[in-house]
KOLLO-909067 format. One record per atom (N, C-alpha, C, CB): y, x, z; atom name. Coordinates in steps of 0.2 Angstrom, whole numbers. Each point is the difference from the previous one (the first is absolute). Glycine has a CB too. Example, Ala and Ser with C-alpha at 12.3 -4.5 7.8 and 13.67 -1.06 7.14 Angstrom:
residues 2
      y      x      z  rose
    -28     66     39     N
      6     -4      0    CA
      6      4      0     C
     -6     -9      6    CB
     11      7    -10     N
      6      4      1    CA
      5     -4      3     C
     -3      6    -10    CB
END
This chain:
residues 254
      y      x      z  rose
     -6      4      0     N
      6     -4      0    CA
      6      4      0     C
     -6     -9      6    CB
     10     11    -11     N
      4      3     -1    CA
      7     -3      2     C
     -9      5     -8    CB
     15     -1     14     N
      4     -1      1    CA
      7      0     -5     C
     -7      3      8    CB
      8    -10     -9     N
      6      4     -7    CA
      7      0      5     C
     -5     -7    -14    CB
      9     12     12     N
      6      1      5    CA
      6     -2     -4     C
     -6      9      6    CB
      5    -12    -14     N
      5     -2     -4    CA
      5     -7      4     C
    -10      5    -11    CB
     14     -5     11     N
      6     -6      4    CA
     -3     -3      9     C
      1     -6    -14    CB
     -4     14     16     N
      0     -1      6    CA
      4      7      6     C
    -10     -8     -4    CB
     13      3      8     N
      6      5      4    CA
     -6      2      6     C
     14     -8     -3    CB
    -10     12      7     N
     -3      6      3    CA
     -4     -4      5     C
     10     10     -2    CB
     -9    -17      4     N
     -4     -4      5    CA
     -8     -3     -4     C
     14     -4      6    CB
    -12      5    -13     N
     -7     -3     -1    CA
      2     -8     -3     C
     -6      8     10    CB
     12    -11    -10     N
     -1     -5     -3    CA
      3     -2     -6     C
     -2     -2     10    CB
     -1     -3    -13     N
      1     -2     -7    CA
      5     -8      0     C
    -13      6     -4    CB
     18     -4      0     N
      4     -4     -2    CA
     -3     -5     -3     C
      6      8     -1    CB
     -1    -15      1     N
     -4     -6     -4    CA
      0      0     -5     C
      0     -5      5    CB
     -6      3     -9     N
     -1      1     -7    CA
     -5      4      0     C
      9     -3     -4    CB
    -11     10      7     N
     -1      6     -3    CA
     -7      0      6     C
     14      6     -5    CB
    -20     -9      3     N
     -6      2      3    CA
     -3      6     -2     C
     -1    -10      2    CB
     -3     15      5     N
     -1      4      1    CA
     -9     -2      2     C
     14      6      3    CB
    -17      0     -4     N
     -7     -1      4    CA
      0      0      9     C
     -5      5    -13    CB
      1    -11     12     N
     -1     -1      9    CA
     -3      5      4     C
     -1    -11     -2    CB
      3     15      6     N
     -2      6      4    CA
     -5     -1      4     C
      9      5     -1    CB
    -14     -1      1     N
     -7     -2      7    CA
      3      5      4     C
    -13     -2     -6    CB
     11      1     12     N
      1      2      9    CA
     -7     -1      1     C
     12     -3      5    CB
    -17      8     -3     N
     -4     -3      2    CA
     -1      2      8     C
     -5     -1    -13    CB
      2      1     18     N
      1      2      6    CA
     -8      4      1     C
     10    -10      3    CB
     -8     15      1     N
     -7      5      4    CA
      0      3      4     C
     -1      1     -6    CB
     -5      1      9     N
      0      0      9    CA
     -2      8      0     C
     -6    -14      5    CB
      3     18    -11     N
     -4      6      1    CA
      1      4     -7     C
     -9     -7      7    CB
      9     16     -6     N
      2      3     -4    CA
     -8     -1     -5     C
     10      8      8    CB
    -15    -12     -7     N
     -5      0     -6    CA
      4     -6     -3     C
    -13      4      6    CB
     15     -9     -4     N
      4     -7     -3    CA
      4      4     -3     C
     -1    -10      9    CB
      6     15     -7     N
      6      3     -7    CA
     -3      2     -3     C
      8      4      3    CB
    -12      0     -4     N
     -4      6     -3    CA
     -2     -8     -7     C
     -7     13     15    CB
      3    -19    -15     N
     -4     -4     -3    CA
      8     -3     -2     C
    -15     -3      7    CB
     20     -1     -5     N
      4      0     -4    CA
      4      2     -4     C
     -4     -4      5    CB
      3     10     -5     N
      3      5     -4    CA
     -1      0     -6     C
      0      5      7    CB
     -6     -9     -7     N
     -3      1     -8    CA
      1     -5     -4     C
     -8      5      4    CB
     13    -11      2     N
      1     -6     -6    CA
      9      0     -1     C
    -12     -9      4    CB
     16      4     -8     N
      8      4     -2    CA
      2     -4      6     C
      2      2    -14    CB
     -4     -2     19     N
      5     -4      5    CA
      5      5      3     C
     -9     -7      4    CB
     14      2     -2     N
      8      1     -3    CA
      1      5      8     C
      5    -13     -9    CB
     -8     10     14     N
      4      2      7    CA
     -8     -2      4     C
     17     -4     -2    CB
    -17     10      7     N
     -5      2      4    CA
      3     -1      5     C
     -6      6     -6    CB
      3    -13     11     N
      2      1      7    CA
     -4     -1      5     C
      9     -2     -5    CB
     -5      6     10     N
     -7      3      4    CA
      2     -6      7     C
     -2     17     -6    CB
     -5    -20      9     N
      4     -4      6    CA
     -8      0      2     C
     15     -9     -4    CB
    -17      7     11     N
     -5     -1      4    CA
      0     -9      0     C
      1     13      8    CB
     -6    -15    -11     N
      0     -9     -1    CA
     -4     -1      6     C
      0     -2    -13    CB
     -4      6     16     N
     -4     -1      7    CA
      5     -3      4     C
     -8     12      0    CB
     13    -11      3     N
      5      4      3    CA
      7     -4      1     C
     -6      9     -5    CB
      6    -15     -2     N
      4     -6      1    CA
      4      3     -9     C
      1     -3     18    CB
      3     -4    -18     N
      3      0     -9    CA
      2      5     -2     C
      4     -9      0    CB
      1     13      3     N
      3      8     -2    CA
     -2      4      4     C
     10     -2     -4    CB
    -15      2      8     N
     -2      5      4    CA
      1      7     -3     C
     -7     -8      5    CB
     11     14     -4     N
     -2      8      1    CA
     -7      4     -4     C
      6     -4     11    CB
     -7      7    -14     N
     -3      4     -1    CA
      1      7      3     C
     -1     -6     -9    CB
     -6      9     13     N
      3      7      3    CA
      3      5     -5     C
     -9     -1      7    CB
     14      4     -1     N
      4      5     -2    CA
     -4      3     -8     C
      3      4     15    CB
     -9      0    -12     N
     -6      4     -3    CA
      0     -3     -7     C
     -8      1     11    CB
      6     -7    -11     N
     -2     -3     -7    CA
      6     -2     -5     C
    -11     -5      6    CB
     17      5     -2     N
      7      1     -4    CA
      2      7     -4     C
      3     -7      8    CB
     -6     11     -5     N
     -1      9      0    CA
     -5      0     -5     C
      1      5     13    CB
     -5     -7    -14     N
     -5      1     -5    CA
      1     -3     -6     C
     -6      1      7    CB
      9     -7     -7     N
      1     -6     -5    CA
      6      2     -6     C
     -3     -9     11    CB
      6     15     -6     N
      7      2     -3    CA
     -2      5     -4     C
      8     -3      9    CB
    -14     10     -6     N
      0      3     -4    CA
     -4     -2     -6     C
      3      7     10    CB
     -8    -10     -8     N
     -6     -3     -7    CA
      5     -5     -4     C
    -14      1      7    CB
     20     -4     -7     N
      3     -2     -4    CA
      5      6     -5     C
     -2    -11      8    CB
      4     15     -4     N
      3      6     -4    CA
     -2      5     -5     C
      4     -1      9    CB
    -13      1     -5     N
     -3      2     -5    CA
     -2     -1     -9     C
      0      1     11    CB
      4     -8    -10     N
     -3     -4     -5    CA
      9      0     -7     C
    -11    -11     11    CB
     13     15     -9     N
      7      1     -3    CA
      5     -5     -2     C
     -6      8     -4    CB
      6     -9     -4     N
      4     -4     -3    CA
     -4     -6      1     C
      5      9     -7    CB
    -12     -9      7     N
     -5     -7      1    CA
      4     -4      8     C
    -15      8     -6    CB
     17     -5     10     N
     -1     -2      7    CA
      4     -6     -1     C
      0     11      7    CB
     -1    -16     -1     N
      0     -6      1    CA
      6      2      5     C
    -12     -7     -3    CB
     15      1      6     N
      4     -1      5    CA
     -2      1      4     C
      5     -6     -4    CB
     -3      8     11     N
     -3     -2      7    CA
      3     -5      5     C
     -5     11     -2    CB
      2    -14      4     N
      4     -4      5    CA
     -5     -1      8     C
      9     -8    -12    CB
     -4      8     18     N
     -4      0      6    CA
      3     -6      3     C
     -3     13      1    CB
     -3    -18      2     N
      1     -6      4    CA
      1      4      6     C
     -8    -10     -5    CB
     13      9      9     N
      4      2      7    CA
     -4     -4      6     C
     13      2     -6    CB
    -15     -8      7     N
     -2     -3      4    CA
      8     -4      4     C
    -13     11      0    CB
     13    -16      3     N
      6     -5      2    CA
      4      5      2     C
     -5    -12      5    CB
     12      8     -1     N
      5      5      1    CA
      0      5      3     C
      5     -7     -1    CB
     -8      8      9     N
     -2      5      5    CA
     -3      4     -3     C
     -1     -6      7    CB
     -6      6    -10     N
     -2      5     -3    CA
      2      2     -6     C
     -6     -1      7    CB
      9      0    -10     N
      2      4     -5    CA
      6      2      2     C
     -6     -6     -8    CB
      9      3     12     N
      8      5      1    CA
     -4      7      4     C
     12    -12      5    CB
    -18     11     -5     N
     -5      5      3    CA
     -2      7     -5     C
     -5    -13      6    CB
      1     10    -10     N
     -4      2     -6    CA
      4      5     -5     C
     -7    -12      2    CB
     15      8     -2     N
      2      1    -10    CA
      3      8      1     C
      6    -16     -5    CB
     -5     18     12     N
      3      7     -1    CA
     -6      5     -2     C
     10     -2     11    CB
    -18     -1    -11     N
     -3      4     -1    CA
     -3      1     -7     C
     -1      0     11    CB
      6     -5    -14     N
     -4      1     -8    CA
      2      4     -5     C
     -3     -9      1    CB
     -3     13     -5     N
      2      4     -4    CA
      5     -3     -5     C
    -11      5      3    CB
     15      3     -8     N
      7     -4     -3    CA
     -6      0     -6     C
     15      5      5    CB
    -20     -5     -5     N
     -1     -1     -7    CA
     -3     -9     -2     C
     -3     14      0    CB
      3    -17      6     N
      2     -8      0    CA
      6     -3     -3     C
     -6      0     10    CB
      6     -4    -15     N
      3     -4     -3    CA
      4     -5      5     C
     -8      2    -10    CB
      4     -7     11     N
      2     -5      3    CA
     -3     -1      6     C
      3     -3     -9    CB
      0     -1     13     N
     -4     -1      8    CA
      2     -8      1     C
      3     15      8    CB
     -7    -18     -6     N
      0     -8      5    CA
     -1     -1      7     C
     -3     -3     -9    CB
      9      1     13     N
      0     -1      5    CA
     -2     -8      1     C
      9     12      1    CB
    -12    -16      2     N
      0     -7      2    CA
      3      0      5     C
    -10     -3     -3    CB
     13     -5      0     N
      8     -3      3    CA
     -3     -4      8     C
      7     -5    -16    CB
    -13      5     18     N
     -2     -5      6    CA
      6      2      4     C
    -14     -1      2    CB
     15     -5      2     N
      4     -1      5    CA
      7     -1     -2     C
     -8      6      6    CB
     11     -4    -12     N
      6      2     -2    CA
      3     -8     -3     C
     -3     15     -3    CB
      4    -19     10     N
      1     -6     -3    CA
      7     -1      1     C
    -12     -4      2    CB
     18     11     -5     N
      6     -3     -1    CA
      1      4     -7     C
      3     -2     14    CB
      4      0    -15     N
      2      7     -6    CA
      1      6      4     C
      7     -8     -8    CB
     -3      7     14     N
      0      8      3    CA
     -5      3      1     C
      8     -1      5    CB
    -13     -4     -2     N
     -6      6      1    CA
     -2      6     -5     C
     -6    -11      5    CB
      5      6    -10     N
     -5      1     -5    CA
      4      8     -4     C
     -3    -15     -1    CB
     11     12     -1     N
      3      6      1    CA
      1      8      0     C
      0     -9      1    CB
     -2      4      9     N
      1      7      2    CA
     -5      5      0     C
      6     -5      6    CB
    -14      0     -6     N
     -4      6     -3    CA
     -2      2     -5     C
     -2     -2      8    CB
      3     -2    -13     N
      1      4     -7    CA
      5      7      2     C
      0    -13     -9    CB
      6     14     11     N
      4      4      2    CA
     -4      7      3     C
      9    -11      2    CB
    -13      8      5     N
     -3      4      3    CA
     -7      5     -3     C
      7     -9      7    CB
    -10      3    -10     N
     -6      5     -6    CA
      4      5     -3     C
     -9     -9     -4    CB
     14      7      1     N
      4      0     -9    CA
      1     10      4     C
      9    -17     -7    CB
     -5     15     13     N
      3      7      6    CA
     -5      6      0     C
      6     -7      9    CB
    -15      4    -11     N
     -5      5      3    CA
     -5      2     -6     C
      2     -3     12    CB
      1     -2    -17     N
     -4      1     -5    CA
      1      8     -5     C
      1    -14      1    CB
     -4     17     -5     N
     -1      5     -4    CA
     11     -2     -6     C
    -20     -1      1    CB
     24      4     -3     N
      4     -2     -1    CA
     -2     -1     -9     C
      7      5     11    CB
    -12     -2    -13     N
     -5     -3     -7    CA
     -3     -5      0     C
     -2      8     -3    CB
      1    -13      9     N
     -5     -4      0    CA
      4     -8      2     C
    -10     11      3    CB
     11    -15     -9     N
      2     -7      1    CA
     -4     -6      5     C
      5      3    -12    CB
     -3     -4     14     N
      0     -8      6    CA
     -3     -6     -4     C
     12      3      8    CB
    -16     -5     -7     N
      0     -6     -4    CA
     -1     -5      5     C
     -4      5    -11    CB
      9    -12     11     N
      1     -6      5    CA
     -6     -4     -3     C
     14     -1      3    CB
    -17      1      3     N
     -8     -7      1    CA
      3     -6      1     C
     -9      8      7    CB
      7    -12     -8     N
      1     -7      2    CA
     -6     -3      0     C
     10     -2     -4    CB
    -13     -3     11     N
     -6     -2      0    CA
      0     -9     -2     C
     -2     10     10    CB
     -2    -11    -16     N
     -1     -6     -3    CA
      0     -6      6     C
     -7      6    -11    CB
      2     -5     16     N
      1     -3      7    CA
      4      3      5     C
     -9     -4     -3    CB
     15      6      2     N
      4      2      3    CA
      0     -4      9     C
      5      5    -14    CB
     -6    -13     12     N
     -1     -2      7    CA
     -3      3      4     C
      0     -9     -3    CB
     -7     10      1     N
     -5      4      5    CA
      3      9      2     C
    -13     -9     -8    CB
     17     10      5     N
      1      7      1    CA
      9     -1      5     C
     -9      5    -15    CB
     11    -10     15     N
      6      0      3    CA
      3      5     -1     C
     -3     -6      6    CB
      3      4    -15     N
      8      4     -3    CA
      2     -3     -6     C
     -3     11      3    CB
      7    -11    -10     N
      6     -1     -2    CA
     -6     -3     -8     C
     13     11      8    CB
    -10    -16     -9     N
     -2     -1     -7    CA
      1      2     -5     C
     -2     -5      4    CB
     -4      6     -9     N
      2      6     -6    CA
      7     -1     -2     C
    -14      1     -5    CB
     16     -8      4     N
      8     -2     -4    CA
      3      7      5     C
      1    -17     -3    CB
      0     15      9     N
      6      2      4    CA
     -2     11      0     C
      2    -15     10    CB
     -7     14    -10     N
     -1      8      0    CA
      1      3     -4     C
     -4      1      4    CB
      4     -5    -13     N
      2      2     -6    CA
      6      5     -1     C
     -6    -10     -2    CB
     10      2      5     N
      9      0      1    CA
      1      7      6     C
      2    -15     -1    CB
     -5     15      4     N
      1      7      7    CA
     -2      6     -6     C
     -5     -7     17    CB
      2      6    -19     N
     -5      8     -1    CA
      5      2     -5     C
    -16     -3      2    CB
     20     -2     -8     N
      9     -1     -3    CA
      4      5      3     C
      0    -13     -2    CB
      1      9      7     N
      6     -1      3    CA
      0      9      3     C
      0    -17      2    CB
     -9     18      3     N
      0      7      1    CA
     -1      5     -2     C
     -1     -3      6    CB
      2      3    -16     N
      0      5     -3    CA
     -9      3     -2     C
     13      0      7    CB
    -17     -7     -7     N
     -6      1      1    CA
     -1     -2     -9     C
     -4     -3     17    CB
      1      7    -21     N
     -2     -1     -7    CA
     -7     -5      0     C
      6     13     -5    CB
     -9    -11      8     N
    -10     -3      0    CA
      0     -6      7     C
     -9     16     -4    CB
      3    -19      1     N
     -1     -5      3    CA
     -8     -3      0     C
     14     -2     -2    CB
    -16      0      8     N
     -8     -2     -1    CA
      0     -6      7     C
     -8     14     -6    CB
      4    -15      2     N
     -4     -8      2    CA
     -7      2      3     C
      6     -7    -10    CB
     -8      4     15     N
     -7      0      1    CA
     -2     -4      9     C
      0     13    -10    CB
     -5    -11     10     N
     -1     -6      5    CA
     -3      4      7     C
     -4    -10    -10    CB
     10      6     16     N
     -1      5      5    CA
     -9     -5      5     C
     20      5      0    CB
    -22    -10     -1     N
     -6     -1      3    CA
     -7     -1     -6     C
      8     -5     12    CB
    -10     10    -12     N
     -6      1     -4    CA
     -8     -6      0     C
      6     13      2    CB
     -5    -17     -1     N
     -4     -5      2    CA
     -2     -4     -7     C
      5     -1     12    CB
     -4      3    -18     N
     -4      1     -7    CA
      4     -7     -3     C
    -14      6      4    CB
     21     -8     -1     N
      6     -1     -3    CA
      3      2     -5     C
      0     -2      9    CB
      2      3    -16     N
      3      2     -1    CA
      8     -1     -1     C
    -12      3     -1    CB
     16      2     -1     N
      8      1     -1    CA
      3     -8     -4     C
     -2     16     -2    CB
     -4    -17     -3     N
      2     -6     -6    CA
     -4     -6      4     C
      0      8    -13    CB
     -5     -9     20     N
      0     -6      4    CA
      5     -2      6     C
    -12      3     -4    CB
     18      4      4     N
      4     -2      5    CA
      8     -1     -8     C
     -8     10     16    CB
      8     -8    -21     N
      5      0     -2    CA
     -2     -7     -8     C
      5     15      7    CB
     -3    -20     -4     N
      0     -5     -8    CA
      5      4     -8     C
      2    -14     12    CB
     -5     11    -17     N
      0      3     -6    CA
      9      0      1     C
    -13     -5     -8    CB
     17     -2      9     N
      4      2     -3    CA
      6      4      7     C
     -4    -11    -10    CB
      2     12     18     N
      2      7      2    CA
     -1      7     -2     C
     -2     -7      6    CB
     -3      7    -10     N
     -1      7     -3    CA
      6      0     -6     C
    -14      1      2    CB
     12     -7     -5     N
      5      1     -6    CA
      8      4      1     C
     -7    -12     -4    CB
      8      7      9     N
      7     -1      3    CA
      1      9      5     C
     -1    -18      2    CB
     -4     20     -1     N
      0      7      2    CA
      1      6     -6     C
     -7     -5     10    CB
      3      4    -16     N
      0      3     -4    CA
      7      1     -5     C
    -12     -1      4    CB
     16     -6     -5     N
      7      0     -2    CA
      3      3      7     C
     -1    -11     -8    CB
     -1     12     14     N
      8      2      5    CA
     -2      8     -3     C
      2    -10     13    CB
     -7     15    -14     N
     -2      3      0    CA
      3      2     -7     C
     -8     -2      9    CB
     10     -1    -13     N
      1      2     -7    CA
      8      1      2     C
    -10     -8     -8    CB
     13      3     12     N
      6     -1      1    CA
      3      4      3     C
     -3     -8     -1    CB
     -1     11      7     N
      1      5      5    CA
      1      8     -3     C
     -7     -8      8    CB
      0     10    -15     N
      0      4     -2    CA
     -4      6      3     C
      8     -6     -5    CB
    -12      2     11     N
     -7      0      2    CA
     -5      1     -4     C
      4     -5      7    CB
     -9     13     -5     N
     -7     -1     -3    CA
     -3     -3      7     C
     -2     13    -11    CB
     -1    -17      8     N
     -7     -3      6    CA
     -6      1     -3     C
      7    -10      4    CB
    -10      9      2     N
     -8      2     -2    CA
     -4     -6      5     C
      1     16     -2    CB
     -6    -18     -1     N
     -2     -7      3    CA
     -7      3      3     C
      8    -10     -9    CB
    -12      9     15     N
     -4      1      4    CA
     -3     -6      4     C
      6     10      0    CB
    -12     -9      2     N
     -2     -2      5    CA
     -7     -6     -1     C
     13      4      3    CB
    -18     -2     -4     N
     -6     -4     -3    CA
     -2     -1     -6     C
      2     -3      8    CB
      4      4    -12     N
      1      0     -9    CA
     -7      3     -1     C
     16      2     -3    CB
    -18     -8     -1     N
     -7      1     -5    CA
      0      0     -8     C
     -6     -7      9    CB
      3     12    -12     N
      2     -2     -7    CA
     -1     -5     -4     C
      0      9      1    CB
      0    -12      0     N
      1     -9     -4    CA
      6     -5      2     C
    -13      0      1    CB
     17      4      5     N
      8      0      2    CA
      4      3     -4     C
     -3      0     11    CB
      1      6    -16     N
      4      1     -6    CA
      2     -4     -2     C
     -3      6     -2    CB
     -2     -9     -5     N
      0     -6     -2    CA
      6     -6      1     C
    -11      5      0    CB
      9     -6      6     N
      4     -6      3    CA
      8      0      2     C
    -12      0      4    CB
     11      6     -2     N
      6      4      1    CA
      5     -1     -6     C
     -8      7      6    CB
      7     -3    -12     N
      0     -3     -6    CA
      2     -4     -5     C
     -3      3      5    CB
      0    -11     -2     N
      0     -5     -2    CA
      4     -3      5     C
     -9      1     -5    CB
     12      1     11     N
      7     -1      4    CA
      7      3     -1     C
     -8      0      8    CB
      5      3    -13     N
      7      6     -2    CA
      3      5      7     C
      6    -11    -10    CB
    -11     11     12     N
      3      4      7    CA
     -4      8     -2     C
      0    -13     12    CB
      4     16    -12     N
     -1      8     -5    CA
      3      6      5     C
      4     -6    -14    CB
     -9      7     17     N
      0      7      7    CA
      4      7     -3     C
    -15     -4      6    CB
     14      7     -4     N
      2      6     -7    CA
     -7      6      5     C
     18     -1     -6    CB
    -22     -2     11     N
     -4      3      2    CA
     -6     -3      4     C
      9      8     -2    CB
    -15    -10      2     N
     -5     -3      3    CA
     -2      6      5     C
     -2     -8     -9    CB
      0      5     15     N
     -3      4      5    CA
     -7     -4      2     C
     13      6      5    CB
    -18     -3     -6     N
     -6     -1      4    CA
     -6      6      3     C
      2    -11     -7    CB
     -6      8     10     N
     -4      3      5    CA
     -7     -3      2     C
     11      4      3    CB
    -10    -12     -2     N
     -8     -3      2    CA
     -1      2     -6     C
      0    -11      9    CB
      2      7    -17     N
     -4      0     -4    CA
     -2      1     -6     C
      1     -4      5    CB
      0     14     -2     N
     -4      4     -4    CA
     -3      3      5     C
      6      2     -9    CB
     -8     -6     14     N
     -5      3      4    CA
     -6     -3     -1     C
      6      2      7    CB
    -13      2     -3     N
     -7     -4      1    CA
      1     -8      1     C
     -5     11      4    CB
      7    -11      3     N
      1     -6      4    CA
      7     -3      2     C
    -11      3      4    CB
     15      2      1     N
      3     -4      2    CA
      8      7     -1     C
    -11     -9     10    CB
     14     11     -6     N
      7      2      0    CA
     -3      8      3     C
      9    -13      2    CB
    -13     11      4     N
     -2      6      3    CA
     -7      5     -5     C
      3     -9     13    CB
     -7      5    -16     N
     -5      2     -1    CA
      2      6     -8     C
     -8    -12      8    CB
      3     17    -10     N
      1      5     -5    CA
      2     -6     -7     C
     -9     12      6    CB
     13     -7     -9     N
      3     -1     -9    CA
     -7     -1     -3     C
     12     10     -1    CB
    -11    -15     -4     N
     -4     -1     -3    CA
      2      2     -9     C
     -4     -9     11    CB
      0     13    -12     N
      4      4     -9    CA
     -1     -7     -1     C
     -4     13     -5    CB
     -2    -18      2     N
      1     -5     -6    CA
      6     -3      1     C
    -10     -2     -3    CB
     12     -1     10     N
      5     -5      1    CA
      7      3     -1     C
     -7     -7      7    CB
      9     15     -7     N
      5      5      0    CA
      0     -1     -9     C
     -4      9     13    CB
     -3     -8    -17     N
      2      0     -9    CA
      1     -6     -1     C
     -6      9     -4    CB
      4    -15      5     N
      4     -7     -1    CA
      6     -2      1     C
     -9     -1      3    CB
     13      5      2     N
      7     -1      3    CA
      3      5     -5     C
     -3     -3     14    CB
      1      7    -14     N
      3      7     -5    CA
      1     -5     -8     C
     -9     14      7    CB
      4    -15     -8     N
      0     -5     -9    CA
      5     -6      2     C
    -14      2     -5    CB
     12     -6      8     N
      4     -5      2    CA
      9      4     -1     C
    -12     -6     11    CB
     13     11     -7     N
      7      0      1    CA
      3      2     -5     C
     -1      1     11    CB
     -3      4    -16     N
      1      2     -8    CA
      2     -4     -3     C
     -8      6     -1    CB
      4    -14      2     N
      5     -5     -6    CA
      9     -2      1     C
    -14     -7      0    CB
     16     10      9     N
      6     -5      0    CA
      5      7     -3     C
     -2    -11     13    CB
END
């Protein structure tokens, strides 16, 4: 899946009128899981413990590794990005990540104001790598997470200078992102996003037959993120290659 960088600005997003191919994020717990998707065109490698909770942390260690076996891959190399784990610990975590991370996600729990939320965007943003961009989480059931809905975090993540944006689901109970958000919410998110001049990336239980549908909503991510299902079984359990080259063809067509 080839990145075209033709009529896109330094954030990653596409003007209207002008579609781009849709970018895979896929998520991994283990330097054998980089090492296996290395070998498909996925856009952005990120590393997060699903054991552990939505964004949970990946060790120090396996950020250390993940960085160097992506460098080795040169011009080939994918993006890297590291799940930070909720506010506490990632105002924890982000001073120790390597600069060769791209991007980092912090989860918004608890941040059930605009200042909150703010301030700890502010606070990661202070201990992050100065190469490595922030990207604002919003939880599809943000009730259960007692924090800000994706509308209002869009507008914040605007307003604090934040370019990316993702969506995904903060309680993993086999819900997904598109059972907590009705077609014409998404819709209405992916015009503020257009509007905003936001890249968003959409997460959180997305199966590939949610392309499709997706699609047929006119709701147009500029990046899909998943994890249960290119697995065997579930979120937790090993990468499964067939369901990895099915996602890989699939995302070829958009």
């Amino acid at each position: 899946m080839a990145i075209q960088d033709t009529f896109i600005d330094p954030a990653g997003f596409s003007p209207p009128g002008k579609i781009r191919p849709t970018q895979w994020l896929v998520s991994l717990r283990s330097i054998e899981e980089v090492e296996i998707a290395a070998k498909y065109p996925i856009d952005i490698l990120d590393l997060k413990e699903p054991q552990h909770g939505p964004l949970a942390p990946a060790s120090a260690e396996l950020w250390l590794a993940a960085a160097q076996s992506v460098a080795s891959l040169g011009e080939r190399a994918p993006k890297l990005s590291a799940a930070l784990g909720e506010p506490d610990e990632a105002r924890t975590v982000s001073g120790d990540l390597p600069t060769r991370f791209d991007f980092a996600k912090a989860g918004p729990s608890g941040c059930d104001s605009a200042a909150k939320l703010v301030q700890m965007w502010d606070d990661v943003r202070d201990r992050l790598p100065a190469t490595t961009e922030l990207v604002a989480v919003a939880y599809a059931d943000h009730g259960a997470a007692n924090s800000l809905a994706p509308e209002s975090v869009f507008e914040l993540a605007k307003q604090a200078g934040l370019g990316r944006c993702l969506i995904d689901t903060y309680s993993k109970n086999g819900k997904s992102t598109l059972d907590h958000l009705c077609p014409e919410r998404l819709s209405a998110i992916h015009k503020l996003a257009s509007q905003l001049r936001l890249w968003w990336a959409l997460a959180g239980s997305i199966r590939i037959g949610d392309v499709d549908w997706l699609g047929q909503q006119n709701v147009r991510p500029d990046c899909i993120g998943v994890r249960g299902d290119i697995c065997t079984e579930d979120r937790t359990s090993p990468l499964c290659e067939t369901r990895m080259s099915l996602w890989s063809n699939r995302l070829a067509k958009n």
